[in-house]
N, C-alpha and C positions, 0 to 999 in steps of 0.2 A: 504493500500500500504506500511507504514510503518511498521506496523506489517510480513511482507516478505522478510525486507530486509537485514535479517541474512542469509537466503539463497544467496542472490546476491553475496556480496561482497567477498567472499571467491574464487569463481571463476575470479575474476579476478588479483587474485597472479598468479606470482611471485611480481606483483608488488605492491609496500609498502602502507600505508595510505596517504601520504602527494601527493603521485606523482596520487591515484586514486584522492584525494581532487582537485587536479591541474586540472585533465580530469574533472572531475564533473562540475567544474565552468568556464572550457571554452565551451564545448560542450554542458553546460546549456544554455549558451551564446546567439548561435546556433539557441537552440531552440524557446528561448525568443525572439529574434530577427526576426525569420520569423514569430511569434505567432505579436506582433509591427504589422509587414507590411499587415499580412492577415486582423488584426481587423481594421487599418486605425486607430489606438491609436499613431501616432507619432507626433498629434500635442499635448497629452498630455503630450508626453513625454519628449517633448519639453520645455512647461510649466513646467514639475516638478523642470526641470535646473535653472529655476528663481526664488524658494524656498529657501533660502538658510538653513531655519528651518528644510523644511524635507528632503533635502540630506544629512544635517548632522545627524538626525535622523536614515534612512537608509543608510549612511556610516556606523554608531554607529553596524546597523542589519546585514549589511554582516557582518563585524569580527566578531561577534558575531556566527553567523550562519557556520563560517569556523571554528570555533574552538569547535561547536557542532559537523559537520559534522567529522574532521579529527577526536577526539574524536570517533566517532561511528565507524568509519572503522576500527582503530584500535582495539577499544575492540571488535568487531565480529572477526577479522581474529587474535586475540590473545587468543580464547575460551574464552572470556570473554560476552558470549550472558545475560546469563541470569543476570549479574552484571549493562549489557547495559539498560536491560528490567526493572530492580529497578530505575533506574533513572528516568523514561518514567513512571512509576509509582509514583514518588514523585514528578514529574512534574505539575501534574493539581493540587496540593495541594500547590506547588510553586507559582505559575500560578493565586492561588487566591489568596493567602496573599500579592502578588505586587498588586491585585484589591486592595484590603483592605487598606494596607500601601500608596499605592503611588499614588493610583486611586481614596480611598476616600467613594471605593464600601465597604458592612459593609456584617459580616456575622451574621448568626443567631447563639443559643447556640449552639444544635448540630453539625451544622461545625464547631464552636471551638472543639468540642469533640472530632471530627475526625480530623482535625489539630493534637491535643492532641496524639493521637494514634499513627497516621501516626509518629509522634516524638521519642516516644517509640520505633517503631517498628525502626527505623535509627538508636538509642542507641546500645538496642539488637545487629543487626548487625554490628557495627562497632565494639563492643565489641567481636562476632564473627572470623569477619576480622586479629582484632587485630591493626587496625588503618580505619579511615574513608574508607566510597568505596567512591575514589575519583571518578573514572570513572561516576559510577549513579551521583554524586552531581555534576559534570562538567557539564551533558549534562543535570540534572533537573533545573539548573538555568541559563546555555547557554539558554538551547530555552525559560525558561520562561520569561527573560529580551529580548528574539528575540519577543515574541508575545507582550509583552509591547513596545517595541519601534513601531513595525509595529501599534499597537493600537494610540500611538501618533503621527505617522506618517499621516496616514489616507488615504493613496495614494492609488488607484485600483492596484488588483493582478498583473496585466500585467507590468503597469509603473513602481510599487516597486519591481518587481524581476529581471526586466532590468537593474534596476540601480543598483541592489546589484553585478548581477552576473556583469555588466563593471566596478563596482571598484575594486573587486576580480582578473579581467581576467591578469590586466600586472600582478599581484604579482604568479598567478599559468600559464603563456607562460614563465617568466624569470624563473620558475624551471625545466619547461621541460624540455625549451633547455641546461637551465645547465646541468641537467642529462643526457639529453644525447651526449652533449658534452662530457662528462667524461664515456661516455658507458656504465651506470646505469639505462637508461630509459628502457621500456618493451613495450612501443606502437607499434612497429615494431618489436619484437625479438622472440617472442614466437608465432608467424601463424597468418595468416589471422583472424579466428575465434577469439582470443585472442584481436586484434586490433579492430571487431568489437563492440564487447564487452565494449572494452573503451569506444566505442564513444557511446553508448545507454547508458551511465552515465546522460548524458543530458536529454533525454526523463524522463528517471528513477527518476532523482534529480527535474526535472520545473512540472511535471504535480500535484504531491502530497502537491509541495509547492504553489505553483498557489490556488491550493483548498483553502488549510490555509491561502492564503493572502487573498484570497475573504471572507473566515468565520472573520477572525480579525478583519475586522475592520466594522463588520457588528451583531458578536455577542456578546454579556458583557464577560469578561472575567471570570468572573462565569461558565458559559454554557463549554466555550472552556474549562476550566479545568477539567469538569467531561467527555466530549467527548474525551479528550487525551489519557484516560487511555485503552484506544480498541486497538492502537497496542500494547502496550508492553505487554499486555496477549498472544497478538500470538506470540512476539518474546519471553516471558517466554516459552511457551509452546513448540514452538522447540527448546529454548534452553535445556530444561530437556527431550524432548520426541530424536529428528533428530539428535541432534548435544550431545546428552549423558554428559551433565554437570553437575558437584558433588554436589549435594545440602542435609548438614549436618541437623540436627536438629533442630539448632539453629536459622538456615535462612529460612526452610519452619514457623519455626515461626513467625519470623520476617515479610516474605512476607506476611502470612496470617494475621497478622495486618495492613499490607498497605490495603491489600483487604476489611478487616472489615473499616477501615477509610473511605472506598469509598464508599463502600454499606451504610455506613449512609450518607454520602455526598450525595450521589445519592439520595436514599430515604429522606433525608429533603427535598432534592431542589425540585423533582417531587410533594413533598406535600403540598412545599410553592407554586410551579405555580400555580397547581392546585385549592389553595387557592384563589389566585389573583385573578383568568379566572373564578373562580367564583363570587367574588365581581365586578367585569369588570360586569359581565352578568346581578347580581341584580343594579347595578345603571343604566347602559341601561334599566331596565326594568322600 
């Protein structure tokens, strides 16, 4: 789902990143809210209000998660797809060094090696750039600090993305109506179709994150870091195939060492489970 959503956002200009960010987290709202009433989760969610650990936790996860998301709308509706997609690629290698660092979770040589790579291949490209790609490094460690707090958080998908999107909702209704107090907003200005549009931000924004809140706090962040990297292959992939973005020498080399870091990331970890799942099976035996 995330890998598609270079397509989206583009359509819904004229209007800017912050004011779709604004639609996103109240019409997520919406959605989360009748998703509450249908499952009969509102005595949990009840409970979470007496946490004061894990709200602040998921207080921590929304801002975090609003300055991933404004971050991504902009870089897609600035032709900045495939710059968005290196991020989302240096993510699940982010993703694991906060296991390692802050979690305590340890890797084997070869994921240093690809660690190692993946480093290289950021050098390269910045040296490309001609300064860091802030955009990729905003949104590689926006969401990998967004999947560590949800991991410490521990709260089910439904409760923690209710509570994110209500601390979110006054800071993105007090920009609306300022905007369109001053005649800048676009939810009513550009047609019916255009207003619909906004408001399927919310379906579009809760269903993909809903998933991720269920995986977090149910898979090691090991796992979640080699599973990230499946959209931003599809958002590379429009970005240099649909959306025609310039990609120098320099950067398909740099990319294809992110990709080399993954593929041995990948291939350690399928050879360590596989390792385990068979020691599991001879001491059963």
């Amino acid at each position: 789902m995330w890998g598609l959503f270079p397509l989206y956002w583009p359509i819904l200009e004229p209007a800017g990143a912050v004011e779709i960010l604004s639609h996103r987290v109240l019409w997520s709202l919406l959605v989360v809210v009748a998703l509450v009433l249908v499952t009969g989760r509102h005595k949990e969610l009840r409970a979470l209000f007496a946490d004061r650990r894990k709200l602040l936790l998921l207080t921590a996860a929304a801002a975090v998660i609003a300055v991933n998301w404004g971050t991504y709308i902009w870089g897609v509706n600035n032709h900045r797809v495939v710059e968005t997609s290196l991020g989302y690629f240096i993510n699940p290698l982010v993703t694991v060094l906060m296991g390692v660092f802050i979690l305590g979770e340890r890797l084997r040589p070869l994921q240093w090696i690809a660690i190692g790579v993946a480093s290289v291949a950021i050098v390269g490209i910045t040296v490309e750039y001609g300064h860091p790609p802030w955009i990729a490094l905003v949104l590689a460690f926006s969401f990998g600090t967004y999947g560590l707090l949800k991991k410490l958080a521990g709260v089910e998908a439904v409760e923690s993305l209710t509570y994110e999107t209500l601390a979110l909702a006054p800071l993105a209704a007090a920009y609306l109506i300022t905007i369109a107090a001053r005649g800048d907003g676009h939810f009513t200005t550009d047609g019916a179709g255009h207003t619909v549009l906004l408001m399927t931000t919310g379906i579009v924004t809760a269903v993909p994150l809903l998933l991720f809140s269920s995986a977090a706090i149910r898979v090691p962040l090991t796992t979640i870091g080699l599973l990230q990297y499946l959209a931003p292959v599809l958002q590379f992939l429009l970005g240099v195939t649909a959306l025609h973005e310039h990609m120098s020498a320099t950067r398909w080399i740099g990319f294809a060492l992110v990709w080399v870091a993954l593929m041995i990331f990948t291939a350690e970890a399928l050879r360590h489970r596989r390792r385990q799942l068979e020691l599991t099976t001879e001491a059963i035996v």
